[in-house]
C-alpha positions as CSV (number, residue, x, y, z in Angstrom):
1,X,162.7,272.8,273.3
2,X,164.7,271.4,270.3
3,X,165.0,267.8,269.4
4,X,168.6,267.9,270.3
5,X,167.7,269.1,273.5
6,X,164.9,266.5,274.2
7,X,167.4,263.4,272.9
8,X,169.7,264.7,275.7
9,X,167.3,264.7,278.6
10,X,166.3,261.8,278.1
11,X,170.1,260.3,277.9
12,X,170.7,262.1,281.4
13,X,167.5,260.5,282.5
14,X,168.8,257.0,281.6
15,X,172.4,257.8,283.2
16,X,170.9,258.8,285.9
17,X,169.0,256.0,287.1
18,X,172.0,253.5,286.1
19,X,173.9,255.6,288.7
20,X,171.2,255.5,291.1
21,X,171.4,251.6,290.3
22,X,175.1,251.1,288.8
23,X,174.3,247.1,288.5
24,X,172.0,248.6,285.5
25,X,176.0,249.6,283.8
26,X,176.1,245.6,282.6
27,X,172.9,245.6,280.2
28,X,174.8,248.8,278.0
29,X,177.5,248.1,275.8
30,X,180.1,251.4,277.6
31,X,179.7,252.7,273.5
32,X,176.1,254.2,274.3
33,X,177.3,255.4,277.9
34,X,180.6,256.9,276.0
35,X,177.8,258.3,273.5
36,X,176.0,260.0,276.1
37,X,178.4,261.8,278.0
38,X,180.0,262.7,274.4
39,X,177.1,264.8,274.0
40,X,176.6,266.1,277.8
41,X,180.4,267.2,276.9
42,X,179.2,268.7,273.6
43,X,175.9,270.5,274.9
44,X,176.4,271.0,278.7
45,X,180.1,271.3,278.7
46,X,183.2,270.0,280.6
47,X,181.9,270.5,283.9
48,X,178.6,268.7,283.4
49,X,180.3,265.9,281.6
50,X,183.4,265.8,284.6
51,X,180.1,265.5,286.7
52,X,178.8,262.9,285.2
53,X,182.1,261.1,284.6
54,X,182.4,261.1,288.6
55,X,179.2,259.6,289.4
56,X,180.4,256.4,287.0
57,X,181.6,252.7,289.1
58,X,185.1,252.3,287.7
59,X,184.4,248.9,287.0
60,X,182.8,250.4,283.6
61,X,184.5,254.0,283.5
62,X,187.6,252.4,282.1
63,X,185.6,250.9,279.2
64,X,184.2,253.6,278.9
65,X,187.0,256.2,278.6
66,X,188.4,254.4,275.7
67,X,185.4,254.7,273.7
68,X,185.5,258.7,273.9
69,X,187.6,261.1,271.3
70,X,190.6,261.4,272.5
71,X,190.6,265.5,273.6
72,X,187.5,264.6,275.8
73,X,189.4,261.9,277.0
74,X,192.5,263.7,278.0
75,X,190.2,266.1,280.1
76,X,189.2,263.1,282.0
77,X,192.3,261.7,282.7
78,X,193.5,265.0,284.0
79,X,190.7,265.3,286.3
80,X,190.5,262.0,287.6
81,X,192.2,261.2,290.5
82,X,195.5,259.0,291.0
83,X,193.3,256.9,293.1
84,X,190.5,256.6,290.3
85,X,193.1,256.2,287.8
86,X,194.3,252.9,289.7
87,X,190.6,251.2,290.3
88,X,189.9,252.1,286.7
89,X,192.8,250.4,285.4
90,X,192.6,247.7,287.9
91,X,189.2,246.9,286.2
92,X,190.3,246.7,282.5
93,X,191.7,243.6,280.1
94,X,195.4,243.4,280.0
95,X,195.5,245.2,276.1
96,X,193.1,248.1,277.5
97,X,194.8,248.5,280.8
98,X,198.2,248.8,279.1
99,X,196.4,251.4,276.1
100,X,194.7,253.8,279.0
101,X,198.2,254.1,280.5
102,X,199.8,254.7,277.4
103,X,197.1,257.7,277.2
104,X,197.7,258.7,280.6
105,X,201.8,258.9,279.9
106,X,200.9,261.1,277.1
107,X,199.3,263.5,279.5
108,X,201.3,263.0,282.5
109,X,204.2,261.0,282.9
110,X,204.7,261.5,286.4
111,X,200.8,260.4,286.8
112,X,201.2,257.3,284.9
113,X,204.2,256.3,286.8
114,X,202.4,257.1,290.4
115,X,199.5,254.7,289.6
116,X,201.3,251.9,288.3
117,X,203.7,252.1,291.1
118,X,200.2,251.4,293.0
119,X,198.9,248.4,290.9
120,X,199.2,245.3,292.0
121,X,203.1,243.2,291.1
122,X,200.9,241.2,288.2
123,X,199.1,243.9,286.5
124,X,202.2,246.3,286.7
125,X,204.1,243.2,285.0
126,X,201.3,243.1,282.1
127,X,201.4,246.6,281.5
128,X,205.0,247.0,281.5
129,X,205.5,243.8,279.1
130,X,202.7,245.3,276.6
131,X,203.8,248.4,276.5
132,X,207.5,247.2,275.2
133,X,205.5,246.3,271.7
134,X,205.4,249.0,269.1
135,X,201.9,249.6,267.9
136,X,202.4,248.1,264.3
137,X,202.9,244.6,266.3
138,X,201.1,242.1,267.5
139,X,202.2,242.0,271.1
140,X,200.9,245.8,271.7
141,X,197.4,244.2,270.8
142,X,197.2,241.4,272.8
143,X,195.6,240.3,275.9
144,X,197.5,238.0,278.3
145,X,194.3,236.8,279.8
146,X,193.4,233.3,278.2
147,X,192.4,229.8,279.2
148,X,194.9,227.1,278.9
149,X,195.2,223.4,279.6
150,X,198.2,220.9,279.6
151,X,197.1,217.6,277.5
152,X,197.5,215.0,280.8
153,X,195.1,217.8,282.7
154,X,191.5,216.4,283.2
155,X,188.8,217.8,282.0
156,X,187.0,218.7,285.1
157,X,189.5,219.6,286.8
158,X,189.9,222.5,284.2
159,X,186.6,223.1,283.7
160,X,186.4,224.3,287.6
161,X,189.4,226.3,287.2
162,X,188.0,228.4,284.3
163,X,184.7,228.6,286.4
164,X,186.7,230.2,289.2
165,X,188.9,232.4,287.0
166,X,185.6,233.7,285.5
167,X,184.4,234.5,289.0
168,X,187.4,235.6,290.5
169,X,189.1,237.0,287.8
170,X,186.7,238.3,285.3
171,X,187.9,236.2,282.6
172,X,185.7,236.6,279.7
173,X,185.5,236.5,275.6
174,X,186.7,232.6,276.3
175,X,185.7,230.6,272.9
176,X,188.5,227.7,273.2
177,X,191.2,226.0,275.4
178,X,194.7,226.8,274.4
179,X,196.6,223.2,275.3
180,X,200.0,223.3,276.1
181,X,202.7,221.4,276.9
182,X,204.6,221.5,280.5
183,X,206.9,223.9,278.8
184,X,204.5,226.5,277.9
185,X,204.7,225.5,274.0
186,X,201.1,226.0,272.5
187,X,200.4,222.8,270.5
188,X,196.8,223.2,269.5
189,X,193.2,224.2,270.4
190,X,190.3,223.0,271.5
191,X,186.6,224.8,271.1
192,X,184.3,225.0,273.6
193,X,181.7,223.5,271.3
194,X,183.5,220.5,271.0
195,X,184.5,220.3,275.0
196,X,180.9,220.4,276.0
197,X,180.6,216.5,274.2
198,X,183.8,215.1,276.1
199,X,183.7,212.9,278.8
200,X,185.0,215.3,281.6
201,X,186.7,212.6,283.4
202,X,189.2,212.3,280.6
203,X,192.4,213.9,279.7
204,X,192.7,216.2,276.5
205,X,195.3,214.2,275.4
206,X,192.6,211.5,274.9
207,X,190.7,213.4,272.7
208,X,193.5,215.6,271.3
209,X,193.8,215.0,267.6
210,X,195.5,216.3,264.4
211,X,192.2,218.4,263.6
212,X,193.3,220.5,266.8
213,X,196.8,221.1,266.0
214,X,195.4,223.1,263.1
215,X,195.4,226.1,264.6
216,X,196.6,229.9,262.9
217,X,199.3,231.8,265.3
218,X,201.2,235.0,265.4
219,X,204.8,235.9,267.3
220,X,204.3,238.9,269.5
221,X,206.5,240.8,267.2
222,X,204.8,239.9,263.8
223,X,203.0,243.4,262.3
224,X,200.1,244.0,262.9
225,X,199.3,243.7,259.1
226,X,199.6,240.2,259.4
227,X,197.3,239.8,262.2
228,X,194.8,241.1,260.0
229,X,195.4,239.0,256.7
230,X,195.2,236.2,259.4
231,X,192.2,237.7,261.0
232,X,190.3,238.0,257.1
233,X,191.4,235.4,255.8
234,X,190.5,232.8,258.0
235,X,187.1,234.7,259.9
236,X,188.8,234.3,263.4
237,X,187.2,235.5,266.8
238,X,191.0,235.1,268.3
239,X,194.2,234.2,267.6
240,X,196.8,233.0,269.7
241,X,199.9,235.0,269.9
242,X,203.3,233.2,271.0
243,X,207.4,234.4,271.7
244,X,210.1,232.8,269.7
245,X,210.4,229.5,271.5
246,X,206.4,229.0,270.7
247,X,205.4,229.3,274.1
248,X,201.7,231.0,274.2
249,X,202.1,234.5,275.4
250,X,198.4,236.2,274.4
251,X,195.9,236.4,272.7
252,X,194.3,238.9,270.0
253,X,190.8,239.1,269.7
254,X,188.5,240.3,266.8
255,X,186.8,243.1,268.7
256,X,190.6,244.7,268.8
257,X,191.0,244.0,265.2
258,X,187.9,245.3,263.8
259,X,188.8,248.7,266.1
260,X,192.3,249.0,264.1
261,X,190.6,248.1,260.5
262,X,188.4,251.1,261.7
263,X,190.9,253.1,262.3
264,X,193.1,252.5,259.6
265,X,190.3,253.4,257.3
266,X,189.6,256.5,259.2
267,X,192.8,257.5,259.0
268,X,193.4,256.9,255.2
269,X,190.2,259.4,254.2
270,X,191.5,262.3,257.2
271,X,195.3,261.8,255.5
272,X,194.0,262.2,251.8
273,X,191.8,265.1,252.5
274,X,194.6,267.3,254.4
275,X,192.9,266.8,257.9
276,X,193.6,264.2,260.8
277,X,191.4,263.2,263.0
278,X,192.8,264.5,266.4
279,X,192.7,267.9,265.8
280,X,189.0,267.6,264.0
281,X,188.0,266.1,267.1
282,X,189.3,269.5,269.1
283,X,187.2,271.0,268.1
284,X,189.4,274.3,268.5
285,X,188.7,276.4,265.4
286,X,192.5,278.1,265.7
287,X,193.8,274.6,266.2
288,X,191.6,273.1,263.0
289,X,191.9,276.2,260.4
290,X,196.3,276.1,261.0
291,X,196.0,271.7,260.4
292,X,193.8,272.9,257.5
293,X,195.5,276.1,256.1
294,X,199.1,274.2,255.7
295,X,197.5,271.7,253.5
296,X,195.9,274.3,251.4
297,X,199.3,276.7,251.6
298,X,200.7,273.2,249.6
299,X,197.7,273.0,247.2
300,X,198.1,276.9,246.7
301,X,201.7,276.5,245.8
302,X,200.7,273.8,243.1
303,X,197.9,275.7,241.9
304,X,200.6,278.5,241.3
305,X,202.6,276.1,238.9
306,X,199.8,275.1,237.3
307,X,199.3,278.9,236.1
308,X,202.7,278.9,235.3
309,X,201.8,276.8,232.7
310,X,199.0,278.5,231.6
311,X,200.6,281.9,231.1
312,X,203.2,280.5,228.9
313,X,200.3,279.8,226.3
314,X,198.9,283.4,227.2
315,X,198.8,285.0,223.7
316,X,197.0,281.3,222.3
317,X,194.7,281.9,225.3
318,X,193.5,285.2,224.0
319,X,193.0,284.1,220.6
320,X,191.1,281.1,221.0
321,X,188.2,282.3,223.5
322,X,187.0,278.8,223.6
323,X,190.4,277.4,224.8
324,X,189.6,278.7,228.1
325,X,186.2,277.6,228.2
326,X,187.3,274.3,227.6
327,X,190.5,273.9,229.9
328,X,188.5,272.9,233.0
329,X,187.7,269.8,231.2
330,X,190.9,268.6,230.4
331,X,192.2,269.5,234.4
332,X,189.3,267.6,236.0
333,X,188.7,264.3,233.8
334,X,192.6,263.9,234.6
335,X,192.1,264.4,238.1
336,X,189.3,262.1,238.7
337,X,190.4,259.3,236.6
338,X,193.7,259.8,238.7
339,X,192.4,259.6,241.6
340,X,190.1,256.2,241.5
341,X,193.9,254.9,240.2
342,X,195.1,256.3,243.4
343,X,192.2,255.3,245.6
344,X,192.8,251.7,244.5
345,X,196.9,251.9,245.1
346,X,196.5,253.6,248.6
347,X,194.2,251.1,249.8
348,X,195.9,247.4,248.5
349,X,198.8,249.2,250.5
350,X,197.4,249.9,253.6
351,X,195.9,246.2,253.4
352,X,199.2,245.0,253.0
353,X,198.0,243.4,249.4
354,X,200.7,245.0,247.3
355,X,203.8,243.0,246.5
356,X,205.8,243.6,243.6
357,X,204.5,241.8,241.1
358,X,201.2,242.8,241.8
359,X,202.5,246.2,242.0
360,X,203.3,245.8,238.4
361,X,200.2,244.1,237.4
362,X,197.9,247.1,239.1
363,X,200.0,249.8,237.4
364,X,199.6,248.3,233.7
365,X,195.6,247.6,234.4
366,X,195.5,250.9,235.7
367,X,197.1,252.6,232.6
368,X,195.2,250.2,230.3
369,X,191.8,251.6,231.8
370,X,192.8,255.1,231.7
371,X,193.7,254.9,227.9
372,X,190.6,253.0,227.0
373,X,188.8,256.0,228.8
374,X,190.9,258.1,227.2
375,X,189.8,257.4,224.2
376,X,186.1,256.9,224.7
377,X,186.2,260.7,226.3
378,X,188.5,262.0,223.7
379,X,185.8,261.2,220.9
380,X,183.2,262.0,222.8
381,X,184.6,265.4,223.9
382,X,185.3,266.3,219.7
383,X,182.5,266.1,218.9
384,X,180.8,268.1,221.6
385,X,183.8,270.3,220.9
386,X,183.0,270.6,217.1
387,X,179.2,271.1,217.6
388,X,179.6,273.6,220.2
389,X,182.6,275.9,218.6
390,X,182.2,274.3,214.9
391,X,185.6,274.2,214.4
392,X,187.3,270.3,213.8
393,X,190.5,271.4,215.1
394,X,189.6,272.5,218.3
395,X,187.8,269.1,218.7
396,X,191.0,267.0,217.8
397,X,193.4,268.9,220.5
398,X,190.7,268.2,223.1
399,X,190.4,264.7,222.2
400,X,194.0,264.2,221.8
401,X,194.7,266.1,225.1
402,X,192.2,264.2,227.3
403,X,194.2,260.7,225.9
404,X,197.2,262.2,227.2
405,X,196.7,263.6,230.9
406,X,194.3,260.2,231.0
407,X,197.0,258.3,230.4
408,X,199.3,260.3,232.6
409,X,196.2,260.1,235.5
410,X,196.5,256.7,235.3
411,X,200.3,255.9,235.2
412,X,200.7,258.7,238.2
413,X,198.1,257.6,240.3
414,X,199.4,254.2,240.4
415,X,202.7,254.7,240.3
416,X,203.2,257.7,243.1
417,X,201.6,255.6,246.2
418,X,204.1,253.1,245.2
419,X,207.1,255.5,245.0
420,X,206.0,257.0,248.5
421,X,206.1,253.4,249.9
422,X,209.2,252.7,248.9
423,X,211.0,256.3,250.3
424,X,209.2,255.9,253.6
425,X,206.5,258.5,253.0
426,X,203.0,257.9,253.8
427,X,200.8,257.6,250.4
428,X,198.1,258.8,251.9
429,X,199.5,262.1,252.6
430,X,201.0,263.3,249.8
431,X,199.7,261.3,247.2
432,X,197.0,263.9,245.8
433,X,198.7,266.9,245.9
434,X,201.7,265.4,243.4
435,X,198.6,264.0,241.4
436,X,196.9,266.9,241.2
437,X,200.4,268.6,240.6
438,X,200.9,266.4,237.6
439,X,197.5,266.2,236.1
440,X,196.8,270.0,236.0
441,X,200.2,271.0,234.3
442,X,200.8,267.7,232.0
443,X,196.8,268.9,231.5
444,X,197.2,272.4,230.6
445,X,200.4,271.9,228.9
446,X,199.2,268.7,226.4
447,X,196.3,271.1,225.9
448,X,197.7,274.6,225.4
449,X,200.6,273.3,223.7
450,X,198.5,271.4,221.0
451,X,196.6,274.2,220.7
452,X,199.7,276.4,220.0
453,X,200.4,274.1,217.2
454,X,197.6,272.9,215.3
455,X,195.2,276.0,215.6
456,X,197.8,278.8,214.7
């Protein structure tokens, strides 16, 4: 028996007995259950892992489905039940609830309409309000599950409530009161930390000060971009999200923004490597090799031009050996000092960091660096030039070359994110292949063309 195979025994083992006893489900985050049946699904297959999925309380199996890939998810959701479906849901936050019925509309619409025609009026309200958001704003990420408190309320008499709408309600994550006024209007916060040295007999208006109406807030239609600028730059655990008026409508809390850093990030490295991350996770090797063959039919098509250029300079090639021995070099110092320019561009974008005068400051210090490489490469790449092939020449149209697709490296890598941006195109996408485009012939050309000129 492999190791593989003796790890996964002994995962079914542990499911097992948290079946047997399901209050066991509360001492595992649903990640290492999602974990588990990720690789009864991998090793087993579907029907084992549907099993399993069954034999899970739907007080966790929501939490749970959202922490699978998203084709192992799907099977679920077809499989479940409408009845399942509705318990699950039932069971989730407001933000999660509204997210697994977005999945579930994906699959089925007629589904997703059939169990939320079964929820009760307030969750089918939540749901339907979320879902209005687009998922670059704020109100698609919130929860509307919070703790609030009007200033004149007493202390204990709020206290209790939140003790019962833990209880009752499963109200959890709470790390402050939200005060309002009798209108709704959010006018500050309050921490638990500090709450625990009041006087519960009090008011919060007693104790309310300035320090508490310092408090960091988003509308419900703000981007999600600034949630996280928020989020970083002041090292929240929530934020408060409010309507137009300033009447507190949510809350966003880190967990939710740490999951869409995540999967920003993930998404930037699938994009700029020709894949996404859906149709790796298929695991379909027709589905995965068309994704993958249309990004290399683009590269193919660039590569093409690129010899285009070389079989201009054919007769040059074929009297300086040594020319195409060399090439290569020229190609891929261009490339790579291109793409740490571009690695630097896509990302200050996708962090939101990139305004325009930064965007000209970034694309003068990246052409700055890639000259002052340049150089340092072109003299170094001379001489090896002249000591390998003893011939000067040959180690001048090198050097010379290498400044030049450098330079253009550095001035494209910066400069096509930026011009992707502003069209509507996603950097990530395209940027490489145009940088690679323009690299390899401005490459090829600089150093055929010199070549042509100053060996003949």
């Amino acid at each position: 028996m492999g190791q593989d195979d003796i790890h996964l025994e002994e995962s079914k083992l542990l499911l097992d007995e948290l079946i047997l006893k399901p209050e066991g489900f509360e001492e595992y985050h649903e990640n290492e259950i999602a974990k588990i049946l990720k690789e009864i699904y991998a090793q087993d297959g579907a029907e084992a892992f549907l099993e399993y999925m069954n034999t899970i309380p739907e007080e966790h199996l929501g939490e749970v489905l959202l922490e699978l890939p998203e084709n192992i998810k799907d099977e679920a959701i077809h499989k479940l039940s409408v009845d399942q479906l509705v318990e699950i849901v039932d069971e989730l936050d407001s933000d999660d609830a509204a997210d697994l019925m977005q999945d579930i509309e994906d699959i089925d619409e007629a589904k997703e309409l059939e169990i939320l025609s079964n929820l009760d009026d307030i969750d089918m309200e939540h749901i339907k309000r979320l879902k209005k958001y687009e998922d670059d704003e704020a109100g698609a990420w919130m929860q509307t599950e919070l703790f609030s408190s009007e200033l004149d309320e007493r202390i204990t008499v709020s206290i209790d409530r939140l003790k019962y709408l833990r209880d009752e309600e499963n109200l959890d994550n709470i790390h402050q009161v939200f005060i309002i006024d009798k209108f709704g209007i959010l006018i500050g916060v309050i921490q638990l930390d500090d709450l625990i040295t009041f006087d519960f007999q009090k008011t919060y208006r007693e104790y309310f000060d300035k320090t508490h109406k310092m408090i960091q807030t988003v509308k419900a239609g703000d981007s999600i971009d600034e949630v996280i600028k928020i989020f970083e730059d002041y090292d929240l655990v929530v934020l408060p999200v409010i309507n137009y008026q300033g009447k507190l409508v949510g809350r966003i809390t880190s967990d939710d923004v740490y999951d869409i850093i995540e999967e920003r990030a993930t998404d930037q490295i699938y994009k700029m490597a020709g894949v996404d991350d859906e149709t790796e996770e298929d695991k379909d090797i027709i589905s995965i090799t068309k994704k993958r063959g249309a990004w290399l039919a683009l590269n193919l098509v660039t590569a093409i031009l690129a010899s285009f250029v070389i079989a201009i300079f054919d007769d040059t090639l074929r009297e300086f050996v040594a020319l195409a021995i060399l090439m290569p070099i020229v190609a891929s110092m261009g490339g790579n000092a291109g793409t740490q320019s571009l690695t630097i561009m896509v990302r200050q974008i996708a962090l939101g960091d990139m305004g325009l005068s930064d965007a000209k400051n970034s694309i003068r210090q990246e052409i700055i660096v890639s000259l002052l490489n340049g150089l340092f490469f072109a003299v170094l790449m001379g001489i090896i030039a002249f000591l390998w092939f003893d011939n000067g020449k040959l180690g001048f149209v090198i050097g010379m070359a290498m400044v030049i697709n450098l330079f253009v490296a550095g001035l494209f890598g910066a400069s096509i994110p930026l011009f992707l941006k502003k069209v509507g195109a996603d950097p990530a996408i395209a940027s490489s292949v145009l940088l690679t485009t323009v690299t390899d012939v401005v490459g090829f050309f600089a150093f055929l063309g010199l070549a042509s000129i100053i060996l003949s």
